[in-house]
C-alpha positions as CSV (number, residue, x, y, z in Angstrom):
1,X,0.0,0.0,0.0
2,X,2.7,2.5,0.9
3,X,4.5,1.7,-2.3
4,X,1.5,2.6,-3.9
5,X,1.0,6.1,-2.5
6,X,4.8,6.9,-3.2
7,X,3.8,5.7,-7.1
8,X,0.5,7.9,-7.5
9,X,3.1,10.8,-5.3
10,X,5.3,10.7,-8.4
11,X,2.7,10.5,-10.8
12,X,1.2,13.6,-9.3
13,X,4.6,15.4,-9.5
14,X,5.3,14.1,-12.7
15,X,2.1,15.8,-14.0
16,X,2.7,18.8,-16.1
17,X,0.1,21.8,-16.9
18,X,0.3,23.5,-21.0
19,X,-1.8,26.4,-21.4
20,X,-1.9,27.5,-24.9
21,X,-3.7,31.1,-25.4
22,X,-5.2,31.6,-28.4
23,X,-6.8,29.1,-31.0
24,X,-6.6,31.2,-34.2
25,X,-5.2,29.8,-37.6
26,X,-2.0,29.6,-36.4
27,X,-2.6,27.2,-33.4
28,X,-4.0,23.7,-35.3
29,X,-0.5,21.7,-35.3
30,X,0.3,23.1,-32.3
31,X,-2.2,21.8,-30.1
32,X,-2.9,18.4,-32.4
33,X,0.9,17.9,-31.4
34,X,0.6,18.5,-27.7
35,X,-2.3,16.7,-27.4
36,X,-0.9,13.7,-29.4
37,X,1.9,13.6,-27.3
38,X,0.2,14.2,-23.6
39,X,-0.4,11.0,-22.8
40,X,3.4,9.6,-23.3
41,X,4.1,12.5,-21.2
42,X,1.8,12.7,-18.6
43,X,0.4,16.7,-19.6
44,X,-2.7,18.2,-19.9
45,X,-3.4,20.9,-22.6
46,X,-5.6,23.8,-21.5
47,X,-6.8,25.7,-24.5
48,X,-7.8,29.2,-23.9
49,X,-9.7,31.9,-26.4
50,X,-12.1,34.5,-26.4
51,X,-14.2,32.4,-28.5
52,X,-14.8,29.3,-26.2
53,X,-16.3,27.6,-29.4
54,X,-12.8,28.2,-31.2
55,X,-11.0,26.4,-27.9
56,X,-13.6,23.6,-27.7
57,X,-13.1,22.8,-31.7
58,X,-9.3,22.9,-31.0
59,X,-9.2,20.3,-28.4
60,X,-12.4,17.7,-29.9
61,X,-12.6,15.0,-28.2
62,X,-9.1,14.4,-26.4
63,X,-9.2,13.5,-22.9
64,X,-6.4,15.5,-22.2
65,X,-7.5,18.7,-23.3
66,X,-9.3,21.2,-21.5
67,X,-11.4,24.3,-23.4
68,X,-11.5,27.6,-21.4
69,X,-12.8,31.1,-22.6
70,X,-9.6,33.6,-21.7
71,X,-9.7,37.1,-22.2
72,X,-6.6,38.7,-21.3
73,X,-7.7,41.7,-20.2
74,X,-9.8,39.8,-17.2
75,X,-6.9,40.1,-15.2
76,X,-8.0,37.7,-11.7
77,X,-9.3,35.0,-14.8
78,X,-6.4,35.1,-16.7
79,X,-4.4,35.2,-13.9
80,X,-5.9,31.5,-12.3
81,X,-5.4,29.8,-15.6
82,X,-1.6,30.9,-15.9
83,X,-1.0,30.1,-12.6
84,X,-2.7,26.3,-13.1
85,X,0.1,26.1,-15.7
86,X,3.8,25.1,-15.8
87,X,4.7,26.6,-19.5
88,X,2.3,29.0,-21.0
89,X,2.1,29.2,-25.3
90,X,1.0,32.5,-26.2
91,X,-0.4,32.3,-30.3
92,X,-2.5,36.0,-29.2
93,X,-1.8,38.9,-31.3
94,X,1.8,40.6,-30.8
95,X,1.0,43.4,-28.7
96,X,-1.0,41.5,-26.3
97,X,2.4,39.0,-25.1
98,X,3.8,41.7,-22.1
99,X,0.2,41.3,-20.8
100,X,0.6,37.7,-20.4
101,X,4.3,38.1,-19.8
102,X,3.6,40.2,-16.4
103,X,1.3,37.3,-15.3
104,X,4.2,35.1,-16.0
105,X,6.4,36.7,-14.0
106,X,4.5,36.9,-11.2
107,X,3.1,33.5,-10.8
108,X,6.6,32.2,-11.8
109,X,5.7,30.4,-15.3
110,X,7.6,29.7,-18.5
111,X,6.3,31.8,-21.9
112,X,7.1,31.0,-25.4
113,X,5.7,32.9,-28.3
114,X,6.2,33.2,-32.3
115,X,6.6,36.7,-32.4
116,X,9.3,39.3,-32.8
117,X,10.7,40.2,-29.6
118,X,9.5,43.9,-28.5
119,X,11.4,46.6,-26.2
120,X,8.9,46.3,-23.5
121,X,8.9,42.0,-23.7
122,X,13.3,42.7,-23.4
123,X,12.5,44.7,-20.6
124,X,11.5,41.5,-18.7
125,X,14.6,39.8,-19.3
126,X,16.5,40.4,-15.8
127,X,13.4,39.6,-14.1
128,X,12.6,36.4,-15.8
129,X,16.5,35.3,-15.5
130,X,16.2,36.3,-11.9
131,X,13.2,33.6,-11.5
132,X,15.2,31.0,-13.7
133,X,12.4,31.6,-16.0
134,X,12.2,31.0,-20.1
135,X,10.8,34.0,-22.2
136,X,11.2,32.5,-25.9
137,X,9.9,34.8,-28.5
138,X,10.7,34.1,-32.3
139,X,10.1,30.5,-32.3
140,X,7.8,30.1,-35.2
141,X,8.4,30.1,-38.9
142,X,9.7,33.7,-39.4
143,X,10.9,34.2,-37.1
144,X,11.9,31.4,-35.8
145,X,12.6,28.3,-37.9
146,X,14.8,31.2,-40.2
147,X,17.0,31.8,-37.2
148,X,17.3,27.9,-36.4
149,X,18.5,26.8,-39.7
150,X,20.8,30.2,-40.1
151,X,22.3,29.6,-37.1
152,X,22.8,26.0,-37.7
153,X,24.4,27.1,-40.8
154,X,26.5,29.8,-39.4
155,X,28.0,27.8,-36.8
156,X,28.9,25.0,-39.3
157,X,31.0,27.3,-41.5
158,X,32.6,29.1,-38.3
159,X,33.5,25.4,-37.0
160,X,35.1,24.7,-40.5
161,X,37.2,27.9,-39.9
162,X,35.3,30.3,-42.4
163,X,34.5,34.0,-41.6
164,X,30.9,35.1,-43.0
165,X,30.8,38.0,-45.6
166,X,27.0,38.0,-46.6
167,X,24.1,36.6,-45.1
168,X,20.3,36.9,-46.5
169,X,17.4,35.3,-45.7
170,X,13.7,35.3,-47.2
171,X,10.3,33.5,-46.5
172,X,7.4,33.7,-47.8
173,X,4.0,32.0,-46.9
174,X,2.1,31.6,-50.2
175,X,-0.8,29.1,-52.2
176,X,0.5,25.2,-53.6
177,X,0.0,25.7,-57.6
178,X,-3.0,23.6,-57.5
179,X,-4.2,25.8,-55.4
180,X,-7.0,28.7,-57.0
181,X,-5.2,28.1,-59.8
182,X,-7.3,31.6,-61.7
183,X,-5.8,33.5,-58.8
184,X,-2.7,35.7,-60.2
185,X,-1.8,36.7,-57.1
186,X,-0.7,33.4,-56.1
187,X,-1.4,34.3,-53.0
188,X,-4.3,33.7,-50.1
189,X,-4.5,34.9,-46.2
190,X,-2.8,32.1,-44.3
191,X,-1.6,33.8,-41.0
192,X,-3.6,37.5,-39.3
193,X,-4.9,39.4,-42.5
194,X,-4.6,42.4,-40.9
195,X,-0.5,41.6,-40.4
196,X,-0.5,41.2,-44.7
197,X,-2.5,44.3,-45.1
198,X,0.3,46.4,-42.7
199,X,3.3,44.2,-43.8
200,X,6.1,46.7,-44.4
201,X,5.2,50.1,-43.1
202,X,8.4,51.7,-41.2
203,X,11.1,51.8,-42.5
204,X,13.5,48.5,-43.6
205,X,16.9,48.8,-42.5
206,X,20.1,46.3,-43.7
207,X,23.5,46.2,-45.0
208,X,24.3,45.6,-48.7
209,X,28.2,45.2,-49.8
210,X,29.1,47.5,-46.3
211,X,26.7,49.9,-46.8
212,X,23.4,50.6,-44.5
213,X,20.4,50.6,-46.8
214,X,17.1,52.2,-45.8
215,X,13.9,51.7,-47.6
216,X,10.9,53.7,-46.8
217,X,7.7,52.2,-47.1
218,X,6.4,53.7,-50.1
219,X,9.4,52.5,-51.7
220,X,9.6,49.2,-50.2
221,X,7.7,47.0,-53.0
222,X,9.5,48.5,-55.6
223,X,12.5,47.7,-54.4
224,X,12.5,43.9,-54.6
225,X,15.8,41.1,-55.0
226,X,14.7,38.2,-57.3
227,X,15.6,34.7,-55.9
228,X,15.7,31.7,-57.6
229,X,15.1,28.5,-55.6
230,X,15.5,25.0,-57.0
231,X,12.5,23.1,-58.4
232,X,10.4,25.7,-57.4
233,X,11.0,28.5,-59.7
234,X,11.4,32.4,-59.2
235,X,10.2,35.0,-56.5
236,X,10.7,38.4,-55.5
237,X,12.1,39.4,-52.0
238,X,11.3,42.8,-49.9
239,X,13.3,43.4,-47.3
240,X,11.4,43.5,-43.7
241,X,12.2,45.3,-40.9
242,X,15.5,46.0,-39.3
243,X,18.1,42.9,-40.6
244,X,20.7,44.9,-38.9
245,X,19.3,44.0,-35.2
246,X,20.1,40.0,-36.0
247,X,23.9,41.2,-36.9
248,X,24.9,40.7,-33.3
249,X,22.4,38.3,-32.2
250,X,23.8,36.0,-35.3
251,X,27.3,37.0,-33.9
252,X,27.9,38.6,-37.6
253,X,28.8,42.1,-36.2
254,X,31.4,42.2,-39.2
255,X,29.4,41.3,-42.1
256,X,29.4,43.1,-45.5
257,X,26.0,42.0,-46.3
258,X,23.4,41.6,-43.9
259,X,19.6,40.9,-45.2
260,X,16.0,39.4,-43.7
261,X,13.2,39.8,-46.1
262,X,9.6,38.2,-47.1
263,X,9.3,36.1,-50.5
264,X,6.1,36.7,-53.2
265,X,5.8,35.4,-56.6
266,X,6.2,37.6,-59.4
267,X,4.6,40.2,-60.2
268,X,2.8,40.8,-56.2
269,X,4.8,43.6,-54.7
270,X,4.3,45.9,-58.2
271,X,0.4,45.5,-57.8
272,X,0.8,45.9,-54.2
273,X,2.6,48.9,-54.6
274,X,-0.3,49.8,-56.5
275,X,-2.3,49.6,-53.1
276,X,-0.1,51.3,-51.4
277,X,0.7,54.5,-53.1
278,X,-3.3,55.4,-53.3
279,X,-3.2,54.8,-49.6
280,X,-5.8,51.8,-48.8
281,X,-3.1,50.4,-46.3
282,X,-3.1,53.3,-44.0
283,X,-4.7,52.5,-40.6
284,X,-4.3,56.2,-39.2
285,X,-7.4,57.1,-39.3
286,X,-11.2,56.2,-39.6
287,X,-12.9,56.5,-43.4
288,X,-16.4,58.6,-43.5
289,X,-19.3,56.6,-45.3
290,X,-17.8,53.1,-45.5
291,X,-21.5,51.6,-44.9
292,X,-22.7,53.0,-48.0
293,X,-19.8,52.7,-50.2
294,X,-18.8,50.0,-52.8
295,X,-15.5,48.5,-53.7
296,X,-15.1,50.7,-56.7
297,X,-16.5,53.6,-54.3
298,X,-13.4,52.7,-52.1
299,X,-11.0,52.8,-54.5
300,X,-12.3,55.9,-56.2
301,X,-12.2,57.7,-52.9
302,X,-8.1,57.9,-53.4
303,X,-8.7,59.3,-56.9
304,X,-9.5,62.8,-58.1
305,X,-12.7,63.5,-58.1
306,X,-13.5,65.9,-60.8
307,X,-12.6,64.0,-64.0
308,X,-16.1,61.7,-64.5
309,X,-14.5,58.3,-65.6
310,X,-15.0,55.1,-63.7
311,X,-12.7,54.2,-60.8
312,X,-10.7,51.4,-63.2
313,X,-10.0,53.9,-65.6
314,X,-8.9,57.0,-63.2
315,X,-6.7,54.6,-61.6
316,X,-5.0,53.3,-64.8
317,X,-4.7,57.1,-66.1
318,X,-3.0,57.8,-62.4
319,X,-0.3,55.2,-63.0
320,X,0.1,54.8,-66.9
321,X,-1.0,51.4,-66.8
322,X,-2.6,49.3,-69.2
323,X,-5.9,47.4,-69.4
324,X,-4.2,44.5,-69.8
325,X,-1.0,45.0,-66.9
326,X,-0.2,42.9,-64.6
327,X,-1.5,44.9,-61.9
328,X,-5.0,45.7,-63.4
329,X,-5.3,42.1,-64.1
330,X,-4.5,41.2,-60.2
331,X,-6.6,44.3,-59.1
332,X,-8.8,43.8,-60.8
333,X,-9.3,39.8,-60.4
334,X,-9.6,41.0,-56.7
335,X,-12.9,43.2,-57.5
336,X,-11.9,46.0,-56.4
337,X,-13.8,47.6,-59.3
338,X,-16.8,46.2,-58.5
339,X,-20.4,47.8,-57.8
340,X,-20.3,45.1,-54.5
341,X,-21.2,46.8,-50.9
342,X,-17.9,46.5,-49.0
343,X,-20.1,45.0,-46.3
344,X,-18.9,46.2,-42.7
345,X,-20.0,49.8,-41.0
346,X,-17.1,51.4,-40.4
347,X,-13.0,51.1,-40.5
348,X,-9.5,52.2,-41.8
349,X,-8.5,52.4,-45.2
350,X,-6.3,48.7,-44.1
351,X,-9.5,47.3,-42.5
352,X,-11.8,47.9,-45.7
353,X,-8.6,46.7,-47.6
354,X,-8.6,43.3,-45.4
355,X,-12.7,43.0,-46.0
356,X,-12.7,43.7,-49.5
357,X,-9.6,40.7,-49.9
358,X,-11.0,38.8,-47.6
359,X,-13.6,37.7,-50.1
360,X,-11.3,36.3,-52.5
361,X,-8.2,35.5,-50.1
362,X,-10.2,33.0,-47.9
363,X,-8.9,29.5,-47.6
364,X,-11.8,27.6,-49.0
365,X,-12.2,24.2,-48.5
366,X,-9.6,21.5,-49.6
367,X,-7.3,24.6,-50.0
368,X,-3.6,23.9,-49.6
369,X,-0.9,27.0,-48.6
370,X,2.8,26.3,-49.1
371,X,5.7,27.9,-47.2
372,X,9.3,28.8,-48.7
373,X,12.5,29.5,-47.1
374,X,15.7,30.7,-48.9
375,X,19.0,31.6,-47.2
376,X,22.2,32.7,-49.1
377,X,25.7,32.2,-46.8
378,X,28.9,33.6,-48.3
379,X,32.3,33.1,-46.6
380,X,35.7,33.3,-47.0
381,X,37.8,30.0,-46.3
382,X,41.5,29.3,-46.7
383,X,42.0,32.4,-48.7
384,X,38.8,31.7,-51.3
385,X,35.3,32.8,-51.6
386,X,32.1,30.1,-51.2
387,X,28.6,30.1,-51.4
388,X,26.2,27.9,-49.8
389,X,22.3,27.9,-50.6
390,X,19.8,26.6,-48.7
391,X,16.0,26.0,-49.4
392,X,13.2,24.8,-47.3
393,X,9.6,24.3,-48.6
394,X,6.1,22.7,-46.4
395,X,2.8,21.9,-48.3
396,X,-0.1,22.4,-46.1
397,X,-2.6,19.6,-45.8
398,X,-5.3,20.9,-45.6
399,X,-7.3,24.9,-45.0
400,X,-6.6,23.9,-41.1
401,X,-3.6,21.8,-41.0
402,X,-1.8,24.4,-42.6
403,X,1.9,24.7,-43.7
404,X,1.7,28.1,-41.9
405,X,0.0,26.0,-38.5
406,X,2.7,23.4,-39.2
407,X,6.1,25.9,-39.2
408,X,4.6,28.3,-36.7
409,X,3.4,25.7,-34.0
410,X,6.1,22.7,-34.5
411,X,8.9,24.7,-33.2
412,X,6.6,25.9,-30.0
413,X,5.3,22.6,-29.2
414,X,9.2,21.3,-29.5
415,X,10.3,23.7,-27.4
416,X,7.8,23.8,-24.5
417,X,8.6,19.6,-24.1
418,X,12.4,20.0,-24.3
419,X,11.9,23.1,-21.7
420,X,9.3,20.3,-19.5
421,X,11.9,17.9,-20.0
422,X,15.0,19.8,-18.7
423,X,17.2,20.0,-21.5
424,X,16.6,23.9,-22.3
425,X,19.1,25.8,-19.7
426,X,18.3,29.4,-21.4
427,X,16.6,31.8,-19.0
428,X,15.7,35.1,-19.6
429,X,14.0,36.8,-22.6
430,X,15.6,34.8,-25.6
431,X,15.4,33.6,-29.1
432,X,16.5,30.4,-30.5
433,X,19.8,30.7,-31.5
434,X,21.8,28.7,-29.5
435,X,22.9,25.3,-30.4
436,X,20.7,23.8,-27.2
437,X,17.5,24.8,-28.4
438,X,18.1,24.7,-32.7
439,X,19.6,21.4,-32.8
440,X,16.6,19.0,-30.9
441,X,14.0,21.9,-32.5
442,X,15.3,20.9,-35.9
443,X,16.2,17.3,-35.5
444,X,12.6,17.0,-34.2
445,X,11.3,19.0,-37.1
446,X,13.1,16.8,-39.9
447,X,10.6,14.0,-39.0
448,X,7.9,15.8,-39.8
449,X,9.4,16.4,-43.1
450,X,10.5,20.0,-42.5
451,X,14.5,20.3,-43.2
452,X,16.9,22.6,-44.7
453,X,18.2,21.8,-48.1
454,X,22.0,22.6,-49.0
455,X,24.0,23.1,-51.5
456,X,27.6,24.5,-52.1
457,X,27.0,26.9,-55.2
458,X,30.8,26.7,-57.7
């Protein structure tokens, strides 16, 4: 009997508490994973949204999941649920992690999140090392599975003696060709809309050939690098952000060439640019009349008013384009010339953008996305120059089981059981680019068919 007691003891012990906030399009893989694995493991998976239907269809039927409606901002709820938990997941939008990270920190819990790491979520750093605590931000697809396999890389070629003269990296999250095969875009909302519709605005900052490069926004999707990647064909690559923050993280602080950008197929970013220059992706302010307006209305509302032609042709006047251009034909394949209602009361020029998309973007049914990953590593060795390529492209199965789901939540769900299982030591705010966390991530990753293809280029 005693023996007994000591054996349920340790299975009590043993037990370990996931919460995973948020159950949006990102979070399928992630959860199915956990869930799959919580019985080897002894865990239960609490799923938490703001739509307790969203939570309830994440988990289905598995005994050893557990639906709860979270809202962040109820403070005493959210604070219970964290607290019931030994590693919290956060998939909620960006600005809401330092919420959940200040919870953390109190009640003494492990976060990891996909998203970029933000001055206020660095601020946390002493404190979280202080309570031998893991922040992990950036440990998704991009970024996230970009740092891993760069830094894999990057170590390799310093190991073999070589000193790095040009790094770039791109990703894209895109449509499989037999996907909506009419759509010219090539393209479909996979990941938060609203993050497509504002993708770029700032400033992108990198160094090309020793020289800092700025690109202001209503440059940016002009200003593209075609890449090339084997078997799949061409793309175009804007540059995102600030590269030049991942110089020192990447222990690159003397590179010639440092660049982090976001892959489209040809011909996007010119139509895009298109959008952007009239203004429908700016989300300063509120638009008068949206409840009455059509798409064509919309569009016509950034054109001058006086002349009495239709919306289509004011706009192709405007930028010297032809009928029959590539960005008419994805413009207009998009209806935004259309006599259709946009459909919602009120909103920004970016959230009637997202609407108006919306319609066409949607996965629909049996829909299948596809993920691409290019990275381009010079260095010097023994007194010569090399170039090594590497490529890494995900199908997604499915309009939920997602390639997008897959890159984003593998590497969290990875990374929250090596952290249960003792073998992360990193405290402290941190991304994954040291050799404890990349190496099991991706090793674990390369079973699910998701690994870095090299090749030396001659």
């Amino acid at each position: 009997m005693h023996n007994s007691s000591n054996l349920d003891f340790l299975f009590i012990m043993d037990h370990k508490f996931i919460l995973v906030v948020g159950a949006g399009r990102s979070s399928s893989s992630l959860i199915s994973f956990l869930l799959t694995q919580a019985s080897e493991y002894n865990w239960t998976i609490t799923v938490g949204d703001i739509s307790l239907q969203a939570a309830q269809d994440r988990v289905g039927i598995s005994p050893y999941g557990k639906p709860i409606q979270f809202n962040i901002d109820e403070q005493e709820r959210s604070r219970k649920a964290i607290a019931a938990s030994d590693v919290v997941i956060s998939l909620l939008p960006a600005p809401l992690h330092p919420q959940v990270a200040k919870i953390c920190l109190t009640e003494k819990k492990h976060l990891l999140t996909a998203s970029y790491v933000s001055e206020e979520m660095k601020s946390f750093s002493d404190q979280a090392k202080a309570n031998n605590l893991l922040f992990l931000n950036e440990c998704g697809l991009d970024p996230g599975i970009d740092h891993m396999s760069a830094m894999q890389v990057i170590d390799k070629i310093k190991v073999m003696g070589g000193t790095l003269t040009s790094f770039e990296s791109f990703t894209g999250g895109l449509i499989a060709t037999e996907t909506d095969t009419e759509n010219p875009w090539r393209y479909k909302f996979t990941w938060n809309p609203r993050n497509v519709v504002m993708a770029g605005q700032g400033t992108a900052k990198f160094l090309q050939e020793g020289q800092y490069k700025f690109i202001p926004y209503q440059q940016l999707f002009l200003r593209t690098t075609p890449i090339a990647v084997p078997g799949y064909g061409e793309y175009d690559g804007y540059a995102n952000r600030d590269s030049l923050r991942y110089m020192e993280t990447y222990g690159l602080m003397n590179i010639k060439t440092m660049l982090r950008g976001t892959l489209r197929n040809k011909g996007y970013c010119q139509a895009w640019h298109v959008l952007v220059q009239l203004g429908c992706c700016d989300d300063t302010y509120q638009m008068e009349g949206v409840e009455a307006i059509t798409h064509a209305g919309f569009i016509n509302s950034f054109l001058d008013n006086q002349s009495p032609e239709l919306a289509e042709e004011k706009l192709m006047n405007y930028f010297k384009l032809s009928s029959e251009s590539e960005e008419m034909i994805r413009l207009r394949w998009s209806g935004l010339f259309s006599d259709e209602k946009i459909g919602i009361a009120s909103g920004t020029p970016a959230q009637v953008l997202e609407h108006i998309l919306n319609k066409k973007w949607k996965l629909k049914t049996g829909d299948k996305d596809f993920i691409v990953m290019w990275h381009r590593f010079v260095f010097s060795q023994g007194g010569t120059t090399k170039e090594i390529q590497a490529h890494l492209t995900v199908t997604g199965d499915d309009e939920v089981n997602t390639a997008m789901a897959k890159t984003v939540g593998l590497p969290l769900a990875i990374a929250a059981k090596l952290l249960l299982e003792g073998k992360i030591k990193s405290r402290g705010v941190a991304i994954p680019v040291d050799q404890d966390i990349y190496d099991p991530v991706l090793n674990e990753l390369s079973r699910y068919g998701i690994r870095l293809v090299e090749r030396e280029i001659h």
